[in-house]
C-alpha positions, 0 to 999 in steps of 0.5 A: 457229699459232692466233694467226696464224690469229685475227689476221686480226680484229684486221688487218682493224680497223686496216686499216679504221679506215685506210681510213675515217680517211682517207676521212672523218676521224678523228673523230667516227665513224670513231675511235669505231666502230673503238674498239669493232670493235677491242676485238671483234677483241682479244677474238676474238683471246685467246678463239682464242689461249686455246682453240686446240690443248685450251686454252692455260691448260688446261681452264678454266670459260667464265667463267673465259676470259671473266674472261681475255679481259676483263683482256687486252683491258683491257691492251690499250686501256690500252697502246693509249691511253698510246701515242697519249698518248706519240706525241701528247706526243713528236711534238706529233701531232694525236691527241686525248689528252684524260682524257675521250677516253682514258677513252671509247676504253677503255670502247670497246674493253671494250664491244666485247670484251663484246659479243663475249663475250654473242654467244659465250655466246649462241652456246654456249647455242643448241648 
């Protein structure tokens, strides 16, 4: 249930970056801002899935869920990105499939995701 719950971060970046795409192009912006917001909702997504209901990998250490939310949300823009590169080779789409552009989306979405783990830590500091 606690998936549901947080999955609204991650529907709210998509439908964002649908809206903005389209409004005021893919690029230079609008596909960047949303690499970085969409890592920030994957990680929100994992670090809710993996503390709800006593902690869905037991009881671990901050670091060693932050050390989790990192590789998840890593996976996630590598999967992400091979599927436009897939989706771009099939379908001759106009995505931008560049090693440099890959490469930039993913360091993206893993800093958004770290961002978001230095407001949690800062967060837990401050209770």
């Amino acid at each position: 249930m606690a998936a549901l719950r947080a999955a609204w971060a991650p529907i709210a970046v998509l439908l964002l970056h649908e809206v903005l795409a389209r409004r005021y192009g893919h690029d230079p912006y609008v596909d960047p801002a949303m690499h970085f917001l969409g890592g920030m909702a994957v990680a929100y997504w994992f670090y809710r899935v993996i503390k709800a209901d006593g902690g869905l990998l037991g009881d671990l250490k901050d670091s060693a869920v932050y050390s989790v939310i990192i590789g998840a949300t890593a996976i996630v823009a590598f999967l992400w990105e091979f599927a436009e590169y897939i989706h771009a080779t099939v379908r001759l789409g106009k995505s931008n499939t560049t090693p440099i552009n890959i490469l930039s989306d993913q360091f993206l979405g893993l800093l958004g995701a770290a961002i978001l783990i230095v407001i949690l830590v800062l967060k837990k500091r401050s209770e």
